[in-house]
C-alpha angles and dihedrals in degrees: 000000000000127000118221115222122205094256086057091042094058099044097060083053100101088057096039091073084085113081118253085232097055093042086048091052090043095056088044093060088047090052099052084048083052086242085154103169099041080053096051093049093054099034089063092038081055089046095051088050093052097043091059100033102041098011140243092294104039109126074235095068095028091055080053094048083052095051089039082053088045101055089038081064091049100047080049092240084128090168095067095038085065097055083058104046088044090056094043100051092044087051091052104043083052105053101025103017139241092290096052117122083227090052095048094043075056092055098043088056082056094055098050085050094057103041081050086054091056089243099126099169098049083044094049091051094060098035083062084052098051089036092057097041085047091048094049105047095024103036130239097280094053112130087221083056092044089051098049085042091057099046088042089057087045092065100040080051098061087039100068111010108021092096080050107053087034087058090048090048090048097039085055093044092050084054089062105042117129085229122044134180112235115206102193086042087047085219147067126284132194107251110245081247083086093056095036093058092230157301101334090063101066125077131285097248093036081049086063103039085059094045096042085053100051089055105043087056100042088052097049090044083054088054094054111110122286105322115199122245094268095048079055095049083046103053093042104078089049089057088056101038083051097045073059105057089045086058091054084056095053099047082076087069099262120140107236108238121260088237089062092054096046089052092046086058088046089054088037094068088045092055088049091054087066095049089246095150102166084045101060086035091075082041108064086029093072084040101052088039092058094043099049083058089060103030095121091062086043116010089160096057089044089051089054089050091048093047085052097055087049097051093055088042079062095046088058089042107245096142097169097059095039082051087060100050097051098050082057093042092044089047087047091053096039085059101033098045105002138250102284090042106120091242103052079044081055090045087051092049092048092054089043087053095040091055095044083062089041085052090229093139113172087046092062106041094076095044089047082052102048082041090062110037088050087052087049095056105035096033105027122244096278101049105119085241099051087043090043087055097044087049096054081037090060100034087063099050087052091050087051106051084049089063095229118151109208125050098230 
């Protein structure tokens, strides 16, 4: 921990006019546009002005070490990241205890760190942790608790079946080479796939088979691990070419498989990792198609495919369409799961958020209200999201009284 002298302390001060919040908030929004190094530099002047003004162990400076370990994770530099994540969860056990949503926020960042380090049973172990403290002050149907659940299974997943399901996928694609070893024939032959001019030509099962193959792999090669930037480059044209094929598959009136849909969201985060936007896009597109087909059997899972598509909308910039989208997605969740549920309060903080990059100020100022005091209540005042709320929310009203019109 460093100590700041009075020398030091005086020399940040011209920067220091600018609020640590602010600064906090700034270096967030960098981060989701994978501005990694403008959100370094300003993550670690935030962490400097809350450091001096609240101290060293204040929930304030502890929620700034998280995000600093978080984008260390992101820029692969995981030793660092788990400096970060050591000093944050000490700081929080100690000042708010084990069983503490910000602990186990804290935990659940461990965890991730771990799984994308290769180390599973480390990972498994904390995820356990995180999964039973979620369970137990956030209920069972939290989507904070769904989500820990699903990386945790993940991870027991690729513990114990991974090498499995990685041998079927290859053993289909390998069906399906253009070029194929014969054993009886001691040499190599062209795949009927070449006289037949394509994909289209083989069978509808066989079709599948293919398509079911390319996926399964691709989604256990993304979950290998912390691939570098090229690796990622390199992988991202085969998830689209292979969503493709899938479409192909499902043009001869076959419905494609929820388990399908479930590993094309999986590869659609990892595309938007990469800020491939029109390629997640396409993505969430064929997701959000097949599950509008089958929404009254699952409208929940519909309206997160729907929120999906409108969040990469916002990422183009096409705030209009995305605009759309959220006000369906908002009314959806207002009638499936009710207006105070933590995902319709999610849905309300998207389309704030939304309307504050769209500058429509006075739009998103309610919605950023009845966001937070829903998050207040059904999350508590010191839960990230709430304080990532109040912070947009803040930022806004800032931007407004001094009479700026964009939001930049």
């Amino acid at each position: 921990m460093h100590m700041w002298s009075k020398r030091e302390k005086t020399e940040v001060q011209a920067w220091m006019e600018i609020p640590a919040w602010a600064l906090h908030s700034m270096a967030e929004s960098s981060h989701r546009q994978e501005k990694l190094k403008e959100a370094k530099w300003m993550y670690e002047q935030a962490l400097v002005g809350y450091e001096i003004a609240l101290g060293p162990a204040h929930i304030s400076t502890l929620d700034t070490v998280n995000n600093l370990g978080n984008l260390y994770k992101d820029q692969g530099k995981l030793a660092e990241a788990e400096k970060m994540y050591e000093r944050a969860l000490a700081g929080y056990e100690k000042a708010l205890g084990p069983e503490h949503t910000s602990t186990l926020d804290s935990v659940h960042c461990f965890a991730i760190l771990y799984a994308d380090q290769g180390k599973l049973a480390k990972a498994e172990k904390i995820y356990e942790r995180a999964l039973a403290g979620r369970e137990k002050a956030l209920g069972p149907e939290h989507p904070s608790t769904l989500g820990t659940g699903s990386r945790a299974g993940c991870v027991w997943f690729r513990l114990r079946y991974a090498e499995e399901v990685s041998d079927e996928a290859l053993e289909a694609l390998s069906t399906y080479s253009l070029i194929q070893w014969k054993e009886e024939q001691a040499g190599y032959s062209m795949h009927k796939l070449v006289p037949a001019w394509g994909f289209d030509r083989l069978e509808v099962e066989e079709q599948g088979r293919y398509s079911r193959g390319n996926l399964a792999f691709l989604k256990s090669a993304t979950q290998v691990g912390q691939l570098d930037p090229v690796k990622k480059s390199r992988i991202t044209p085969h998830i689209s070419s292979s969503v493709a094929r899938l479409r192909e598959w499902h043009k001869g009136s076959v419905e494609v498989p929820e388990r399908s849909l479930d590993v094309i969201c999986s590869l659609a985060d990892f595309v938007r990792g990469t800020g491939q936007y029109y390629t997640e896009y396409e993505l969430r597109a064929s997701d959000e198609a097949e599950r509008a087909q089958r929404k009254e059997q699952d409208e929940k899972g519909w309206l997160r495919s729907l929120s999906d598509l409108a969040a990469v909308l916002r990422y183009q910039g096409k705030y209009e369409a995305a605009e759309t989208m959220n006000r369906q997605a908002l009314e959806g969740y207002k009638k499936v799961l009710g207006k105070e549920h933590p995902s319709t309060l999610t849905s309300v903080y998207c389309l704030a958020y939304l309307l504050h990059q769209k500058a429509d100020f006075a739009a998103a100022v309610p919605l950023y209200e009845r966001a937070c005091s829903g998050y207040v209540v059904r999350l508590g005042p010191s839960h990230p999201t709430t304080t990532q709320c109040v912070s947009h929310m803040s930022s806004l009203k800032s931007l407004m009284s001094s009479g700026k019109s964009s939001n930049e």
